[in-house]
N, C-alpha and C positions, 0 to 999 in steps of 0.2 A: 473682872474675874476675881472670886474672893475664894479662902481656904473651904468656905459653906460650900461653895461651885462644886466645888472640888470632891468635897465632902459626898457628896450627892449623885456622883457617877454609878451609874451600877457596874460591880465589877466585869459585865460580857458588853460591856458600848467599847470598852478599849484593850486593843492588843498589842500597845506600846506604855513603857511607865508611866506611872503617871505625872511625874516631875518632868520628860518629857515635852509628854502632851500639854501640862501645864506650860513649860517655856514658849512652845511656837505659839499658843492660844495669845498669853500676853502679849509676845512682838507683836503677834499678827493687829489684836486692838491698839497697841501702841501705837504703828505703823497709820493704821487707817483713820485713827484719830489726827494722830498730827499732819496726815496729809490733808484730811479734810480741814484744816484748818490753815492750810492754805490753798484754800480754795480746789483740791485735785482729790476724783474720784479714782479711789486706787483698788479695782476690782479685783487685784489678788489679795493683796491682803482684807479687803472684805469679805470675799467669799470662804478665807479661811477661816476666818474669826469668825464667819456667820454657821459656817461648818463643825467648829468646835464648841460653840455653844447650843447648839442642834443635840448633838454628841450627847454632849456635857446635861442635856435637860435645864438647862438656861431659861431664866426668864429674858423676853426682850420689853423695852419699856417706847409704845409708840409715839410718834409725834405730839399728841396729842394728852402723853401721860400713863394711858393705858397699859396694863401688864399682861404679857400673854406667852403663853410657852413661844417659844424660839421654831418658827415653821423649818422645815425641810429647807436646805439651799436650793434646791433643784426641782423636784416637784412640788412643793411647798407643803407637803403633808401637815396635817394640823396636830395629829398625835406624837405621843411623846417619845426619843428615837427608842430605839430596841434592837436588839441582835437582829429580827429580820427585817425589821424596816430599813438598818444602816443599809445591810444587804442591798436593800431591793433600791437603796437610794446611789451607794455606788455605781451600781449597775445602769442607772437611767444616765448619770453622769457620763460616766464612760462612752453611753453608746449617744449620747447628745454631742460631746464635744468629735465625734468619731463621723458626725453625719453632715453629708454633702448636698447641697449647698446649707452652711450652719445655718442652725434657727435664728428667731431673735436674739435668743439670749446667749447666744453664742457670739453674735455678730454685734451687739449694743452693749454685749461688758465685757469687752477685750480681758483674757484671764482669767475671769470669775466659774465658770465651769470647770476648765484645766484644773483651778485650785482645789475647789471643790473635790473632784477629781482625785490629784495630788493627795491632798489631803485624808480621804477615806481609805486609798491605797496603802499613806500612812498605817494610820490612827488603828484603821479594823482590819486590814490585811495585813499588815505587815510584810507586804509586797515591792515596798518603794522605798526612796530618801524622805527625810521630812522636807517639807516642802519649802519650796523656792519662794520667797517674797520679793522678789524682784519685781515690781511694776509690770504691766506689760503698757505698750503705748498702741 
């Protein structure tokens, strides 16, 4: 995350400041990085980080090099976010982590919806706490 990131928010993606939103975005990378680095997939703080560069209109850079807008957490949307797409991305979040018996992605990234989740309730509601980076196991 750079000041450019930052720079580049449109002001309706967020309805928390943005020094904020800039703080959790960085632990959240912080956090995911140094855990991947030892060897531990930390699906909350990924799904944050992947949530606030979604947000944020982030580029992600893949495997292989490649540069591409930063998909949706949850549905994977390829477009770029927007006041109604956060919307409509909240909304899948919510009613995913809400559903019984969880999906895959519920059930194979322990957290990463919840954060998700967490996070938009944040960032575009302004509904909730900032969110918990606590691990889940």
């Amino acid at each position: 995350m750079t000041e450019r990131h930052l720079d580049r928010i449109p002001p309706g993606n967020l309805s928390v400041p943005l020094g904020e939103f800039a703080a959790l975005w960085n632990a959240a990378e912080e956090q995911s990085r140094a855990q991947g680095e030892r060897g531990i997939t930390d699906w909350t703080a990924g799904g944050v980080a992947l949530t606030c560069r979604w947000m944020a209109r982030a580029v992600t850079e893949t495997s292989n090099g490649h540069r591409m807008p930063t998909p949706a957490p949850v549905t994977k949307a390829t477009a770029l976010a927007s006041e109604e797409l956060i919307e409509s991305e909240f909304l899948a979040a919510e009613i995913m982590a809400a559903r019984t018996p969880p999906p895959p992605l519920v059930a194979t990234r322990p957290g990463f919806v919840e954060a998700v989740a967490a996070t938009l309730r944040w960032a575009w509601r302004s509904s909730g706490p900032v969110p918990d980076l606590t691990p889940v196991s």
